[in-house]
C-alpha positions in Angstrom: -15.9 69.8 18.3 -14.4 66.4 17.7 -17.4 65.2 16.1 -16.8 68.4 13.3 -13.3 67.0 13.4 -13.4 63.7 12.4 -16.0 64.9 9.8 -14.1 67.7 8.1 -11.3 64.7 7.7 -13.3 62.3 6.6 -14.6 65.0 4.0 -11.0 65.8 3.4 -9.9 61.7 2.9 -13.1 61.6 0.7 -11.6 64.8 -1.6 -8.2 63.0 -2.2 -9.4 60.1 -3.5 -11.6 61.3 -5.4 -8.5 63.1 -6.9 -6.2 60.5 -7.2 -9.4 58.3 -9.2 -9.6 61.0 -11.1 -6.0 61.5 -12.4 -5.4 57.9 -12.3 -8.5 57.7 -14.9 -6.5 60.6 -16.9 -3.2 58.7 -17.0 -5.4 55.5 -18.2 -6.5 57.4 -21.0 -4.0 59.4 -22.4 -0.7 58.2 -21.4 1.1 56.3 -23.4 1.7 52.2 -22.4 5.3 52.6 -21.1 4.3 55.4 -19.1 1.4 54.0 -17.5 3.5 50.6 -16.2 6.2 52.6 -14.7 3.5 54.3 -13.1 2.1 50.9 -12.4 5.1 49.3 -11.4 6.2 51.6 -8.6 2.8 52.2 -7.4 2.4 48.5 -6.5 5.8 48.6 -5.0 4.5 51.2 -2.6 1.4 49.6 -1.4 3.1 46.0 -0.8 4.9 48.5 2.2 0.9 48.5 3.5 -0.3 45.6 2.6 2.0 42.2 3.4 0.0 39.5 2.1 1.2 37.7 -1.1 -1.6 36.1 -3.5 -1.3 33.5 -5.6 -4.2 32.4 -8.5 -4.8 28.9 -9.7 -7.2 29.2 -12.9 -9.3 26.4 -14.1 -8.0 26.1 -17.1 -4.6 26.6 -18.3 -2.8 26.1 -21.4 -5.2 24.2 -23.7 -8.4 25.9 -23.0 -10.5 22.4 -23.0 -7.9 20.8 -20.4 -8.5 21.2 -17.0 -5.8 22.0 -14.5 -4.9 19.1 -12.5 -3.7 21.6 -9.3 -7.0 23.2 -9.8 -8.8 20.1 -9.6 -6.8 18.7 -6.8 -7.5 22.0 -4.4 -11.4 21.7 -5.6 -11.0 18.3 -4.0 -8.9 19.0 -1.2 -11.0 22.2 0.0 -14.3 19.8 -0.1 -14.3 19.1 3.6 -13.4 22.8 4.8 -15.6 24.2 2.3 -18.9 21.9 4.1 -17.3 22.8 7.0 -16.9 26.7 7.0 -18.2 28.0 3.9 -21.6 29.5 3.8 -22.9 29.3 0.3 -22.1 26.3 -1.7 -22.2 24.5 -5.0 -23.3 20.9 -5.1 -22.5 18.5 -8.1 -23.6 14.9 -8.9 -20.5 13.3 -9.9 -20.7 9.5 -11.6 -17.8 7.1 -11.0 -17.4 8.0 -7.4 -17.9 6.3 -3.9 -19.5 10.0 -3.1 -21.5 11.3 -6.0 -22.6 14.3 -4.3 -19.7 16.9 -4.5 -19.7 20.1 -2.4 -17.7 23.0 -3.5 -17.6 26.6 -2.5 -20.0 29.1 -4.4 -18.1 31.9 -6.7 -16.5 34.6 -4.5 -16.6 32.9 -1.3 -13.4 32.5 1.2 -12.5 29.9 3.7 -9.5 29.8 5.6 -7.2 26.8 6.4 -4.5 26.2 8.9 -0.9 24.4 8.2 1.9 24.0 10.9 -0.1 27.0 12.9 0.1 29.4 10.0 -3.8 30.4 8.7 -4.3 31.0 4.9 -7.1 31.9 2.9 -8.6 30.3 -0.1 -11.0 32.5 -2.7 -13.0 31.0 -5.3 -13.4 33.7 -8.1 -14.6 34.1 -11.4 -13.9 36.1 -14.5 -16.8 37.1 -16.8 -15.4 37.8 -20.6 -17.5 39.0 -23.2 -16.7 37.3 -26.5 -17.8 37.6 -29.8 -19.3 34.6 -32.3 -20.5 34.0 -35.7 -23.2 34.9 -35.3 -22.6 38.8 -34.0 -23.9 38.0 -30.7 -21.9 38.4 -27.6 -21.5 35.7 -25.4 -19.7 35.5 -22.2 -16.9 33.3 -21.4 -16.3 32.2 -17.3 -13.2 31.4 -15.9 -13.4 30.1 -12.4 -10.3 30.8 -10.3 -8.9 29.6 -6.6 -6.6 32.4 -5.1 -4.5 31.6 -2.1 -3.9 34.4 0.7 -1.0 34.3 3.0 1.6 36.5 4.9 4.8 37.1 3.5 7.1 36.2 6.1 5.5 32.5 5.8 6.5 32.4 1.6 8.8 29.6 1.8 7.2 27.3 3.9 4.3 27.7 1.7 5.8 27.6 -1.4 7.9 24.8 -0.3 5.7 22.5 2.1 1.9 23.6 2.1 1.2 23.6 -1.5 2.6 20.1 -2.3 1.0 19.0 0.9 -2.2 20.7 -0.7 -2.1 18.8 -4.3 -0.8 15.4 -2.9 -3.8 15.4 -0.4 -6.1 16.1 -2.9 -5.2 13.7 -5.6 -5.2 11.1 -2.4 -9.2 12.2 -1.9 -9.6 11.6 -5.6 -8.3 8.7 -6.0 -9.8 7.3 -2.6 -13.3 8.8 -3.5 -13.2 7.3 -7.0 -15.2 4.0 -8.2 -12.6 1.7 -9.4 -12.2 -0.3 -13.0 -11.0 -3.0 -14.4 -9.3 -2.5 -17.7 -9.4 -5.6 -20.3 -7.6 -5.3 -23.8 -8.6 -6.1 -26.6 -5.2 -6.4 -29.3 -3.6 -3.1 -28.5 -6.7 -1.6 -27.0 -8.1 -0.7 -23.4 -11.2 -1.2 -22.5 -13.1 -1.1 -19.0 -16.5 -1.5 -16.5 -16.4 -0.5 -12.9 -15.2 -2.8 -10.5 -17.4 -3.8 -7.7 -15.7 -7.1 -6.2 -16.7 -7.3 -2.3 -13.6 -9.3 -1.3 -11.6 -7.8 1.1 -8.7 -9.5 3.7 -11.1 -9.7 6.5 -13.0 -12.6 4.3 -10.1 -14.0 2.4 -9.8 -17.7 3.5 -5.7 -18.1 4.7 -3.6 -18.1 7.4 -3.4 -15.0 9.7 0.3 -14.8 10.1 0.1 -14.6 6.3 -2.3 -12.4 5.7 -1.2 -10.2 7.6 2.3 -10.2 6.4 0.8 -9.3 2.9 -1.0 -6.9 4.2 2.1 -5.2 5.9 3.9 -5.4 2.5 1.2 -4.0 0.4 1.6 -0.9 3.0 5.0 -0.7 2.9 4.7 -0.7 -0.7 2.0 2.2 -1.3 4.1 4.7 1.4 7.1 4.0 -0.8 7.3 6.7 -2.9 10.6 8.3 -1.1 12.5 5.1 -0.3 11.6 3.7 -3.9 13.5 7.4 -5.3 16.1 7.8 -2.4 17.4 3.5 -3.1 17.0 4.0 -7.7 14.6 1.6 -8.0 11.3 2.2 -9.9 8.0 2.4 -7.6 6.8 -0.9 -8.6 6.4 -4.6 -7.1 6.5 -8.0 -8.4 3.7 -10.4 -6.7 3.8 -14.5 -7.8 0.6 -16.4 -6.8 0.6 -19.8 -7.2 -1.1 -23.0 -5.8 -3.6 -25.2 -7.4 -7.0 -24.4 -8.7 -9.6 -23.1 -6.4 -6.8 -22.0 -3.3 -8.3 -18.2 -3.9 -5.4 -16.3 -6.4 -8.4 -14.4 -8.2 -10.2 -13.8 -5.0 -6.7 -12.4 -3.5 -5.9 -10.2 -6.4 -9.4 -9.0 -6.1 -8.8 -8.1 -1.9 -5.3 -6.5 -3.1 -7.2 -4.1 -5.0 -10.0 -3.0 -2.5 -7.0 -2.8 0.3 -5.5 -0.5 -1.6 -8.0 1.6 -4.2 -6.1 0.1 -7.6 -7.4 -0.2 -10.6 -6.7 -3.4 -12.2 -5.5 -4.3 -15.7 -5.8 -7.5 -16.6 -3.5 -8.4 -19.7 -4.6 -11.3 -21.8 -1.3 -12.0 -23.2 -2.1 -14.0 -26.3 -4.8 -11.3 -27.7 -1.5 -8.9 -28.1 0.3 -9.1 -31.7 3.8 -8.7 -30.5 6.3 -7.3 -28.1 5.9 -3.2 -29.2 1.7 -3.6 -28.9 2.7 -4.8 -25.7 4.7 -2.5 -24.5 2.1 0.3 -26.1 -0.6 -1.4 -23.0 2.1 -0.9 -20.2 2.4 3.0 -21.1 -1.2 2.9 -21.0 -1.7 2.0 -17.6 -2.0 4.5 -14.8 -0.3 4.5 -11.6 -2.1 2.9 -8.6 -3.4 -0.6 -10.6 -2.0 -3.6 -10.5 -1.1 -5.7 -13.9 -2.7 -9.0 -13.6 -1.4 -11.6 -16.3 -3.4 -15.0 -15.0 -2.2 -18.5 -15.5 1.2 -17.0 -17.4 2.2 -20.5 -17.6 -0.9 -21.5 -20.2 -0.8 -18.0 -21.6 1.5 -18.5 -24.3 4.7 -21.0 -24.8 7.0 -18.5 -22.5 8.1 -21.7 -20.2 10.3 -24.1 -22.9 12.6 -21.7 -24.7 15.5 -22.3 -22.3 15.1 -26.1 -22.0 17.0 -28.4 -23.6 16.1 -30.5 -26.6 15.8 -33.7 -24.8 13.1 -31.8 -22.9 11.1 -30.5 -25.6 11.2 -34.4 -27.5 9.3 -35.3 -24.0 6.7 -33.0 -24.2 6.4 -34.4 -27.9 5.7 -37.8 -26.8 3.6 -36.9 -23.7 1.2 -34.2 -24.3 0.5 -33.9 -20.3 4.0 -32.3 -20.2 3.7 -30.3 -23.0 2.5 -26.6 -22.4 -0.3 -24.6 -24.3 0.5 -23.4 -27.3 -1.4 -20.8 -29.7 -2.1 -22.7 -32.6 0.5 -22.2 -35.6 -1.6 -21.7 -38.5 -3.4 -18.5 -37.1 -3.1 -15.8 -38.6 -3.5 -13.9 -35.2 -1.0 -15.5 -33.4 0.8 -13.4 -31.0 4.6 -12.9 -31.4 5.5 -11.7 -27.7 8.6 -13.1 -26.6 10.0 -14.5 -23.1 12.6 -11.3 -23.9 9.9 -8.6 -24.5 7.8 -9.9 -21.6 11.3 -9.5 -18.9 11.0 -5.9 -20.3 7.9 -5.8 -19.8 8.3 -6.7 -16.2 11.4 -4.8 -15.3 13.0 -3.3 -17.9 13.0 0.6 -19.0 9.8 1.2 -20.3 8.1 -0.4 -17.4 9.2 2.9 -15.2 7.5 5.1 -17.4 4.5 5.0 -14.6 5.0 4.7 -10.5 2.8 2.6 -8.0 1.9 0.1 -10.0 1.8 -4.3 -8.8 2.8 -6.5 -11.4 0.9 -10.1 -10.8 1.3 -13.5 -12.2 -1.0 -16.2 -11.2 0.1 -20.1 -12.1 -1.5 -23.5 -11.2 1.9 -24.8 -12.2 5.0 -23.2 -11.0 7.5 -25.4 -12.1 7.0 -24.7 -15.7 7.9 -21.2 -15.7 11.1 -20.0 -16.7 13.4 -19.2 -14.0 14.5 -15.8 -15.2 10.7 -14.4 -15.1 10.7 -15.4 -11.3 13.7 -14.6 -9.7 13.4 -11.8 -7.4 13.4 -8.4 -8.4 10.5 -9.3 -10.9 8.2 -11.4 -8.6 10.0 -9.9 -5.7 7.0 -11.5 -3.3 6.6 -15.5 -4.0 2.7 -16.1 -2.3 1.9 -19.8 -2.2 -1.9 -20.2 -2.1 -2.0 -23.9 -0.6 -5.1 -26.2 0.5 -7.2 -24.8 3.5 -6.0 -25.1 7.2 -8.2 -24.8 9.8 -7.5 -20.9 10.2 -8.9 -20.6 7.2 -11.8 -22.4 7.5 -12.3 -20.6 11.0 -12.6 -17.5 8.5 -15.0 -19.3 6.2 -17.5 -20.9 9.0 -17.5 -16.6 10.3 -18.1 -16.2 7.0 -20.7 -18.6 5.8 -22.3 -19.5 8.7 -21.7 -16.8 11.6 -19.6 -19.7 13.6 -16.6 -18.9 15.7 -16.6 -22.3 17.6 -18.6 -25.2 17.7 -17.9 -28.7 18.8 -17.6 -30.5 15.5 -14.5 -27.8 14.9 -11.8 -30.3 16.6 -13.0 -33.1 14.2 -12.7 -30.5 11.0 -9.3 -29.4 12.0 -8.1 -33.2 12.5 -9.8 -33.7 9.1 -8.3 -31.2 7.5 -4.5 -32.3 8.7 -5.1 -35.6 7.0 -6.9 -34.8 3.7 -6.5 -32.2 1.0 -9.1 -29.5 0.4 -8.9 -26.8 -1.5 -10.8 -23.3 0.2 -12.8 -22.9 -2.9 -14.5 -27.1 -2.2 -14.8 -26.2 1.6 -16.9 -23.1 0.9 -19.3 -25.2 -0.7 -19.8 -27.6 1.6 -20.5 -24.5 4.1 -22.8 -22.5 1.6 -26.2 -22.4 3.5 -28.4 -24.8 1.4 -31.6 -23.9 3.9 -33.4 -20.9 5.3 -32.8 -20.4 8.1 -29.0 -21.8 8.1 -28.4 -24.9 9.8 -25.2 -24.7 10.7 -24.7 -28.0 12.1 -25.9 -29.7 8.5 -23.1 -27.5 7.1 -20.5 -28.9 9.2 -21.4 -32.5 8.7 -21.5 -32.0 5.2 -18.1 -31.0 5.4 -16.8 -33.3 7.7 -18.5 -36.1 5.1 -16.7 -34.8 2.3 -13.4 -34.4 3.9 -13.6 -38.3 5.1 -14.4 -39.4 1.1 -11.6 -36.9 0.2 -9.2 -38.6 3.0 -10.3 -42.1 1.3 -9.7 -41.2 -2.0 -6.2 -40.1 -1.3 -5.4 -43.4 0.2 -7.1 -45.1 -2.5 -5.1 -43.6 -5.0 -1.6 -43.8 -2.6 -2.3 -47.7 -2.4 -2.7 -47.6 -6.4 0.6 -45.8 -7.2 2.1 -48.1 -4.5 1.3 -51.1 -6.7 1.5 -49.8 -10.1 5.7 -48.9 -8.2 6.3 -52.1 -7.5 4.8 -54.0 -10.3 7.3 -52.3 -12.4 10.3 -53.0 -10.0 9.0 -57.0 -9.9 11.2 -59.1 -11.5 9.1 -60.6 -14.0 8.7 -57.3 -15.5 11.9 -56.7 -15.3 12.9 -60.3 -17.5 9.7 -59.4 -19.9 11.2 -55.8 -20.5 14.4 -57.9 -21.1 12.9 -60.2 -23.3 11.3 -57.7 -25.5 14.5 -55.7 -25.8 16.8 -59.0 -26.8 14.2 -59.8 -29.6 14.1 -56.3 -31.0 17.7 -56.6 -31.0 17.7 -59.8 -33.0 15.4 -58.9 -35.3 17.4 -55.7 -36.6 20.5 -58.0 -36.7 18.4 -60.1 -38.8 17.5 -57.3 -41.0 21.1 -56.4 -41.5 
């Protein structure tokens, strides 16, 4: 009896709608279109009653049909482990410039689901098959790949509000992690790039560990910024000043900056630009997360003299070791930038037209730079790359030689207190000139060149000390006398 029950109302459920398909295909056909979206209208009204979930659609493409969406790329990316993970039919992709070139996405119509704050949602992947018609009177069908997002109504606002910007932030993070990074060279007003594949890193950067790690802490609190940078009215960028003399590691530094944090890098060559606007046109170029690296700015163009006096500038006449480089004047290409377009260029409005973004000077010579382009809130961090300590060659014996002690180390570090060495020299000396390494060669061939460094230096100090006090003596001091008495005379004469 209840078996014949349940039948007869399944037989009866069956009956209706069957009806309502078929009077729902009648009002399709020949009611008019107000009529069938009032019908519309309140009909979808009346299921939301049944059915609580809200749905939303991210398409592929919006807008410009050849642009992708960035929020659909970013959930592609962010659903790439959960979609391994749970899904069980998948799409694999080989994707050049990136650290992972195998990309795993979910397979049209497939769902996973995805948990926030204890609240589960669902993600759909979908796709939409249109037929279109060509030139040529042949259809052909157009795809449009979709992501839909399920969730229950009471939990709209925290997913409107929270989830979803945790979803695209997270998955332009993954992006930007996954991606092979560049470094951008211009060319005049132009761009142009090859992937950058430089294996320094902090761990094998030659310095002090105090320091290091202070930069390190900076460079974080920089990149986690975003908020205090907005909440304080300051644009999300920093200023970084490296300087020291040749062959302390700036390059090599700029190079670990970089890996630590997954920036491109730009580096501008200052006197290939025609003038203050081309420059500016490079700095809206750049993308956020880079750094702008402008190398030796003090030999880049003749930025350092325009606020000295002229008693200054007739010393650099008469001694060409003062004097800085200069492009030559009779060139035709010779760039126009100014100290005044490069402060903009640094910190004034159009340099927060992008966020994220280290600004970098490197300088063999700091005190010929002009005082306005280093104060702080340009080159808010001053970095002073000296000679190497004996932490840092601790870092460069690991490094070169697999050695955290030996006994010839207390004889190094003494070394190194009394002579100047720059890291770049000491590496050298430790390069492995054998196979296999003898480490102990190594060390004595440091230790030698440290000792003819050490005599050098006193060498030259015992020099200086003479040519000082041949000057003071007074014989010079009565020839100088003599000479100036006799040009004296002689223009009296003249007269």
């Amino acid at each position: 009896m209840n078996k014949l029950g349940l039948a007869d109302m399944l037989g009866h459920l069956g009956s209706v709608l069957a009806s309502l398909m078929f009077v729902w295909a009648i009002i399709q056909q020949y009611f008019p279109n107000n009529v069938r979206n009032f019908i519309d209208k309140y009909s979808q009204r009346f299921l939301t009653l049944f059915y609580p979930y809200i749905q939303i659609t991210f398409n592929e493409f919006t807008g410009e049909r050849f642009k992708r969406s960035e929020a659909y790329s970013a959930i592609e990316t962010y659903l790439g482990k959960t979609t391994s993970m749970q899904a069980k039919r998948l799409k694999a992709d080989v994707i050049k410039n990136n650290t992972q070139p195998l990309s795993l996405s979910m397979d049209d119509h497939e769902e996973v689901a995805d948990d926030y704050n204890g609240v589960k949602v669902y993600w759909a992947s979908g796709k939409n098959i249109l037929k279109t018609q060509t030139f040529s009177f042949y259809p052909s069908t157009d795809e449009k790949r979709y992501y839909k997002l399920t969730f229950h109504k009471r939990h709209r606002e925290l997913i409107l509000r929270d989830y979803l910007n945790h979803v695209l932030k997270e998955g332009k993070e993954i992006k930007v992690k996954n991606r092979l990074r560049k470094l951008y060279t211009n060319n005049g007003a132009q761009w142009s790039h090859v992937m950058f594949e430089h294996p320094a890193s902090f761990e094998t950067l030659a310095m002090d560990p105090v320091k290091k790690q202070e930069i390190i802490d900076d460079l974080t609190t920089f990149s986690n910024g975003e908020e205090f940078y907005n909440r304080i009215g300051r644009a999300w960028k920093r200023g970084y000043l490296l300087y020291g003399p040749p062959g302390t590691g700036k390059s090599t530094m700029i190079a670990a900056m970089a890996n630590f944090l997954g920036y491109d890098i730009y580096d501008l060559e200052l006197t290939a630009v025609k003038d203050n606007t081309e420059l500016r046109r490079l700095l809206i170029e750049t993308t956020s997360k880079s750094i702008i690296v402008i190398e030796d700015i003090d030999c880049s163009m003749d930025l350092t003299g325009q606020r000295k006096k002229e008693s200054k500038e007739e010393e650099e006449e008469s001694d060409p070791a003062k004097k800085p480089m200069r492009p030559l004047e009779n060139d035709s290409k010779t760039s126009k930038v100014t100290l005044s377009g490069l402060l903009n260029f640094v910190d004034g409005l159009w340099s927060a037209c992008g966020g994220d973004r280290l600004i970098v000077f490197t300088t063999n010579h700091v005190e010929k730079l002009d005082p306005a382009l280093i104060r702080r809130g340009r080159m808010d961090k001053h970095i002073e790359l000296s000679y190497c300590g004996f932490e840092a060659f601790r870092v460069l014996a690991k490094n070169y030689l697999y050695l955290e002690t030996h006994e010839l180390f207390e004889k190094i570090r003494v070394l190194l207190g009394e002579a100047e060495m720059t890291p770049a020299d000491v590496a050298e000396n430790l390069m492995p000139k054998t196979s296999p390494v003898d480490q102990e060669g190594c060390l004595r061939s440091l230790i030698g060149a440290l000792e003819q460094a050490k005599e050098e230096a006193a060498r030259k100090k015992v020099e200086e000390e003479e040519a000082r006090m041949k000057l003071e003596s007074p014989a010079v001091k009565t020839e100088e006398v003599n000479v100036v008495n006799s040009v004296e005379n002689g223009s009296n004469e003249s007269v």
